[in-house]
PyMOL Python script that loads the backbone (N, CA, C, O; Angstrom):
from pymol import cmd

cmd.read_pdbstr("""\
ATOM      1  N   UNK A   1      -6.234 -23.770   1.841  1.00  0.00           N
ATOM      2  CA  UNK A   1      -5.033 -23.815   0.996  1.00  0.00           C
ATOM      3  C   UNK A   1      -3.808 -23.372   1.808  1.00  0.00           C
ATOM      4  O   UNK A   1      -2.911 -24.186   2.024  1.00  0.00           O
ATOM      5  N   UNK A   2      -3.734 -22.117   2.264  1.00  0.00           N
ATOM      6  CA  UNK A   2      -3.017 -21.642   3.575  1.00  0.00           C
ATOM      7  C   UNK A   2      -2.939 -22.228   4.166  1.00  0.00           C
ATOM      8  O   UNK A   2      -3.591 -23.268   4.069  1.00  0.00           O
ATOM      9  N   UNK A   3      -2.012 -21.987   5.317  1.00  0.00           N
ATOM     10  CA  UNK A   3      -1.938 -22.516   6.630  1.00  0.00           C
ATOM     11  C   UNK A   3      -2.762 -21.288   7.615  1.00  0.00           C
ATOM     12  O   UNK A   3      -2.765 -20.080   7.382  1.00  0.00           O
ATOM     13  N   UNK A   4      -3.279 -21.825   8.488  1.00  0.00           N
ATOM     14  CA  UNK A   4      -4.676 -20.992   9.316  1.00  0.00           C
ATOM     15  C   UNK A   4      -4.000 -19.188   9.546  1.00  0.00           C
ATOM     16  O   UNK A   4      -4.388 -18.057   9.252  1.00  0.00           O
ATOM     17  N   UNK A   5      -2.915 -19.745  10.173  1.00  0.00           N
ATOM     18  CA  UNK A   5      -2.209 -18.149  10.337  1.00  0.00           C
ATOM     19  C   UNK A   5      -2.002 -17.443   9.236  1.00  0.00           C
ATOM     20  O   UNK A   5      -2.495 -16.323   9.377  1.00  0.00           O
ATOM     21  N   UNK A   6      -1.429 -17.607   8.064  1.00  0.00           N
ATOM     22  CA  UNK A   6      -1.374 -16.852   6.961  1.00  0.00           C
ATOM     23  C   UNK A   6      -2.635 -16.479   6.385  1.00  0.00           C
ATOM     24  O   UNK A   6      -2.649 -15.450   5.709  1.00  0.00           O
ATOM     25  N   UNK A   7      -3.761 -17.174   6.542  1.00  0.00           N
ATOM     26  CA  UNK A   7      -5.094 -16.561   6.257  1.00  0.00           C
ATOM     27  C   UNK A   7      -5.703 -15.731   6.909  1.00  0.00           C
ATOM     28  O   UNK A   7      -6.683 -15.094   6.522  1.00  0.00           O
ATOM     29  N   UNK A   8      -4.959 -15.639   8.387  1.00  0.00           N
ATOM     30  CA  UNK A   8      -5.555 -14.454   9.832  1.00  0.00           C
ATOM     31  C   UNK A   8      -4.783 -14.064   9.177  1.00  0.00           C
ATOM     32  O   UNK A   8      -5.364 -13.947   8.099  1.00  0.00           O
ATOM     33  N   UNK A   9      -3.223 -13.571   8.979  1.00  0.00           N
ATOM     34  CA  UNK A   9      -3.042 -12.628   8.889  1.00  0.00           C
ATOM     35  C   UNK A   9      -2.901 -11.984   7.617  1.00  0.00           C
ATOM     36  O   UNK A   9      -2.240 -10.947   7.572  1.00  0.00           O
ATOM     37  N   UNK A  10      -3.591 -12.590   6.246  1.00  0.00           N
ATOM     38  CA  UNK A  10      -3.741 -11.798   5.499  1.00  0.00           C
ATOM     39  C   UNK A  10      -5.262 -10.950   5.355  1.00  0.00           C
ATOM     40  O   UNK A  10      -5.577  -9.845   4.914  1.00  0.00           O
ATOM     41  N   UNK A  11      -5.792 -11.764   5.796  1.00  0.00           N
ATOM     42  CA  UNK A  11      -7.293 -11.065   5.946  1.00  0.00           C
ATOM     43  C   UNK A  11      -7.543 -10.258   6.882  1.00  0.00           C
ATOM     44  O   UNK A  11      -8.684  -9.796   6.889  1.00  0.00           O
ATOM     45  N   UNK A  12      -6.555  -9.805   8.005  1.00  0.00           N
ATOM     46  CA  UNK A  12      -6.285  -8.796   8.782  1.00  0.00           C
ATOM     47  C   UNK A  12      -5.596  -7.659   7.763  1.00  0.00           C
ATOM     48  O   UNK A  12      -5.629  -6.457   8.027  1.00  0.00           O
ATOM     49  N   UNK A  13      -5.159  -8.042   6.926  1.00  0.00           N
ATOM     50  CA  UNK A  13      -4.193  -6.782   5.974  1.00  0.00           C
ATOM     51  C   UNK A  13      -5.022  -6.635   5.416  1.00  0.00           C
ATOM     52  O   UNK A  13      -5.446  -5.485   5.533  1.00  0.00           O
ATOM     53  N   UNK A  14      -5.776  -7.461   4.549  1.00  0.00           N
ATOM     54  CA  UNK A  14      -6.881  -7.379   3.700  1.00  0.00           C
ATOM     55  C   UNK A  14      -8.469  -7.658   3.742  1.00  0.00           C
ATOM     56  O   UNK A  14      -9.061  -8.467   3.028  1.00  0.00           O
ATOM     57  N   UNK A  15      -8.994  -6.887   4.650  1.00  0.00           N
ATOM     58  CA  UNK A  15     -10.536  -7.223   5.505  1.00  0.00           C
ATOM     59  C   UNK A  15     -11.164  -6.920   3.982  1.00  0.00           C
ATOM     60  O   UNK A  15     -12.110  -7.688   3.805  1.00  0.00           O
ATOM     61  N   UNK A  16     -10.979  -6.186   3.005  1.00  0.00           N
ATOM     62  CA  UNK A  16     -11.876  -5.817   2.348  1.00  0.00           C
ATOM     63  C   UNK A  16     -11.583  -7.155   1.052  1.00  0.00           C
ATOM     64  O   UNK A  16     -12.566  -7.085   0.315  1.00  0.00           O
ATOM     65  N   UNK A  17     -10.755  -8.143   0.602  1.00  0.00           N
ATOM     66  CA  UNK A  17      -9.926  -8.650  -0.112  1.00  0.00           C
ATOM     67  C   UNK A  17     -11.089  -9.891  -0.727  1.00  0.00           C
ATOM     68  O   UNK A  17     -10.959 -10.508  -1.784  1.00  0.00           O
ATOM     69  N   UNK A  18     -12.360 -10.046   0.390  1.00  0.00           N
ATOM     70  CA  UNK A  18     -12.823 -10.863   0.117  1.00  0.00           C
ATOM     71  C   UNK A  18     -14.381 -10.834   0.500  1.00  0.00           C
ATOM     72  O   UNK A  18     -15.103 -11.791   0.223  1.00  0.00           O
TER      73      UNK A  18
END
""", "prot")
cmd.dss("prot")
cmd.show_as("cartoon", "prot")
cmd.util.cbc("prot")
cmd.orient("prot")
């Protein structure tokens, strides 16, 4: 749905999110 970078870097903010 993202674009690849906004998914690194939300799942870097949020490791636990998912």
């Amino acid at each position: 749905m993202f674009a690849h970078s906004i998914q690194t870097w939300w799942w870097t903010a949020h490791p636990a999110a998912h």
